[in-house]
Rosetta silent file (secondary structure, phi, psi, omega in degrees, C-alpha in Angstrom):
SEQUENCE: XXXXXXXXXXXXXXXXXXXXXXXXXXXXXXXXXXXXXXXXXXXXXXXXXXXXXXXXXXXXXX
SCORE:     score description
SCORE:     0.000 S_00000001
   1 L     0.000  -53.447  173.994  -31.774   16.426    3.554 S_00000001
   2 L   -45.029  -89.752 -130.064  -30.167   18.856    0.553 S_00000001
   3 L   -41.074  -58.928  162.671  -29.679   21.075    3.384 S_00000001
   4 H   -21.887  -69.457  173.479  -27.500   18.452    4.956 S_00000001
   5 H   -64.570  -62.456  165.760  -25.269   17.152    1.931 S_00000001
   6 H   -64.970    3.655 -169.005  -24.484   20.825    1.477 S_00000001
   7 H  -107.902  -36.679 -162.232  -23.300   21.649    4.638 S_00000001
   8 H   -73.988  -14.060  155.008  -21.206   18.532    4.929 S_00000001
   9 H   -70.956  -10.737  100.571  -19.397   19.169    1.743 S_00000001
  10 H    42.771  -86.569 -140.460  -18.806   22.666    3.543 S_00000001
  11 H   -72.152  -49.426  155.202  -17.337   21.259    6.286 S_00000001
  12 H   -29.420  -61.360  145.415  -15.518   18.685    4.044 S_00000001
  13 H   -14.499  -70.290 -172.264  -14.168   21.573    2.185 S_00000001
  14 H   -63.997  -63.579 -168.700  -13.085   23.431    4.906 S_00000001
  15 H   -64.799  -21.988 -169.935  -11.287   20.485    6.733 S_00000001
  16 H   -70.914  -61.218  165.704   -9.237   19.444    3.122 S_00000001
  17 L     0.649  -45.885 -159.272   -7.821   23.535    3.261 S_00000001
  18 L  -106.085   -4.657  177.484   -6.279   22.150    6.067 S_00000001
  19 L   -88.466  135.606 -179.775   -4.329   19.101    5.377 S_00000001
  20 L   -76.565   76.776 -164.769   -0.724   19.360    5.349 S_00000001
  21 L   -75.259  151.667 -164.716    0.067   17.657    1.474 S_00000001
  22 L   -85.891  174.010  148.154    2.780   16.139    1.024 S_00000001
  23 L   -29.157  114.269 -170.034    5.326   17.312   -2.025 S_00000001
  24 H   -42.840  -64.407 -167.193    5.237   16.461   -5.550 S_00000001
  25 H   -54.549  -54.570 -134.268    9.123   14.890   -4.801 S_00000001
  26 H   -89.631  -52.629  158.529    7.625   13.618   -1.198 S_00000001
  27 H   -44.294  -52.282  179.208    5.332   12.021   -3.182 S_00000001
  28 H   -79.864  -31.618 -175.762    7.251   10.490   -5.689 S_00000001
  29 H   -70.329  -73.585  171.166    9.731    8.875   -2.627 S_00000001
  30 H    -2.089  -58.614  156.814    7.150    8.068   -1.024 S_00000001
  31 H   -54.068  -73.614 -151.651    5.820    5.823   -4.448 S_00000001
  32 H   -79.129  -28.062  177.296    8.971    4.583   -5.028 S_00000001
  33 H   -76.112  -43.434  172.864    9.751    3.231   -1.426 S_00000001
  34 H   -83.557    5.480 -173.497    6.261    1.411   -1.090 S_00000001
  35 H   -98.267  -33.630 -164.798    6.658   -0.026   -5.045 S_00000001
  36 H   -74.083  -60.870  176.155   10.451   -1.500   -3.290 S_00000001
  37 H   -77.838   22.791   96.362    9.025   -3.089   -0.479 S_00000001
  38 H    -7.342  -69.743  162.790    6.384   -4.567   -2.222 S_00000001
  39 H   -55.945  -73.637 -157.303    9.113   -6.110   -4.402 S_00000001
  40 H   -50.470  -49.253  167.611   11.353   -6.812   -1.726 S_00000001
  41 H   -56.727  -68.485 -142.878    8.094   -8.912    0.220 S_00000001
  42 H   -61.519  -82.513 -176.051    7.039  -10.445   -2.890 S_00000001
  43 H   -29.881  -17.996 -150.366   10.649  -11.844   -3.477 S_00000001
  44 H  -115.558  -34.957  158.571   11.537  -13.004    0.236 S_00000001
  45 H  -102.825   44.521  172.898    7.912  -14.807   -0.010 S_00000001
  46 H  -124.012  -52.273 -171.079    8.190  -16.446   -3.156 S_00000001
  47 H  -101.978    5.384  136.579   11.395  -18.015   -2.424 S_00000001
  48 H   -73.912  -39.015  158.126    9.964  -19.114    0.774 S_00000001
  49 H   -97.133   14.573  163.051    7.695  -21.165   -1.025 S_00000001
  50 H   -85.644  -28.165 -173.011   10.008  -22.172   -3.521 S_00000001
  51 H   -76.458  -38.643  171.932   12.261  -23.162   -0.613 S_00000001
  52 L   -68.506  -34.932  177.855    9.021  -25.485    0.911 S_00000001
  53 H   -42.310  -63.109  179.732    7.896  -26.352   -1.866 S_00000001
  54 H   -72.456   -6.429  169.159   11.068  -27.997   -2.846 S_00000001
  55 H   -65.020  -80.338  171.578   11.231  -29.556    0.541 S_00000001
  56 H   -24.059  -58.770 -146.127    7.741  -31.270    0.256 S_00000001
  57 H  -100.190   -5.916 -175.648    8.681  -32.549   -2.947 S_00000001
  58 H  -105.110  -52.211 -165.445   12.592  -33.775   -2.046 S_00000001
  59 H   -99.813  -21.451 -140.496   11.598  -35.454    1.554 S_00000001
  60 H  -130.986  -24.312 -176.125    7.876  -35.898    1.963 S_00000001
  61 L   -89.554  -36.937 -161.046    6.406  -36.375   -1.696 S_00000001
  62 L    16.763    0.000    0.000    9.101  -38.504   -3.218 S_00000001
């Protein structure tokens, strides 16, 4: 079982060596582009339910 666990952090090892990382800068765009559209969703579905909301509550709620 050890025998195992060490080989697959090995192989684990071996396979990270090999990943192409991205750029401290690459990174940071990267961060900053999924933190916008985050915002950008969160706003556009907020004032869709602010737009329904106010609907419900103008025609159907009175």
């Amino acid at each position: 079982m050890a025998n195992q666990i060490v080989t697959f952090l090995q192989e684990a090892k071996t396979e990270l060596t090999k990943v192409n990382w991205p750029s401290k800068k690459q990174a940071t765009n990267y961060t900053i582009l999924v933190i916008g559209i985050s915002i950008a969703g969160a706003i556009f579905l907020g004032s869709l339910d602010y737009f329904f909301g106010y609907l419900l509550k103008t025609f159907i709620i009175k």
